[in-house]
N, C-alpha and C positions, 0 to 999 in steps of 0.2 A: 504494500500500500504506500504509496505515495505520499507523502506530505503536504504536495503540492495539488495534487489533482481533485481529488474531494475538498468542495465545497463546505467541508465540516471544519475545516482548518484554519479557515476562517476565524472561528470562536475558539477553538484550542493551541496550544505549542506541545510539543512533546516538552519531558523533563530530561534536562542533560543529567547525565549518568543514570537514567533507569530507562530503558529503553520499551519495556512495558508499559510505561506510564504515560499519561497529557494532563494537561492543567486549562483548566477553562478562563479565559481570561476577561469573562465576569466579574467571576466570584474567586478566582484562583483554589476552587478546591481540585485535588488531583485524581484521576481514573484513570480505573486499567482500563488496557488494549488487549487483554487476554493474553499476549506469549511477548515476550522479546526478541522473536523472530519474525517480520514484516512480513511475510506470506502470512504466518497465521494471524495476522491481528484483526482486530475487526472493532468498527466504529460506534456499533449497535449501542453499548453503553453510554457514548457519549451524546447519540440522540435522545438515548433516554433524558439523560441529564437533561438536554435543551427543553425536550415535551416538558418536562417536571417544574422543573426551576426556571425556566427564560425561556416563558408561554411565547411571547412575541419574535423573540430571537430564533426561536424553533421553527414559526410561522416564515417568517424569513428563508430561513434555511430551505424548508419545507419548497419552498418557492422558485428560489434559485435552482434548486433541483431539479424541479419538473422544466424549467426554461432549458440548462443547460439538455438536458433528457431532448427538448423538442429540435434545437441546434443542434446537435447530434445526428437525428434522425434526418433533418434537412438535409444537413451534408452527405450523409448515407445515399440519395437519391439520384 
């Protein structure tokens, strides 16, 4: 996973030296990414966080998503 690609990166940073971990930069509280190996990591957690705690920032996210989703498929054609 990319740091750069997902649109969730946006709201978080990884944390230097734990490489399992992101910090939302909210609220700076830290979440795991499930493995400290970037094939297995997964973001899931940290939407969570967004739906949870930063209702609007989620919306946000939630947004950009489907846009980027629609650009995509555009260019696909």
């Amino acid at each position: 996973m990319s740091q750069g690609k997902n649109p969730i990166w946006e709201y978080f940073r990884k944390v230097d030296n734990e490489p399992s971990k992101a910090k939302c930069i909210e609220c700076d509280k830290v979440l795991s990414l499930g493995s400290d190996k970037p094939r297995h990591q997964t973001v899931s957690g940290l939407k969570g966080h967004l739906s949870t705690c930063h209702k609007a920032i989620y919306t946000a996210y939630v947004k950009r998503v489907a846009e980027d989703d629609g650009e995509h498929k555009q260019k696909r054609k």
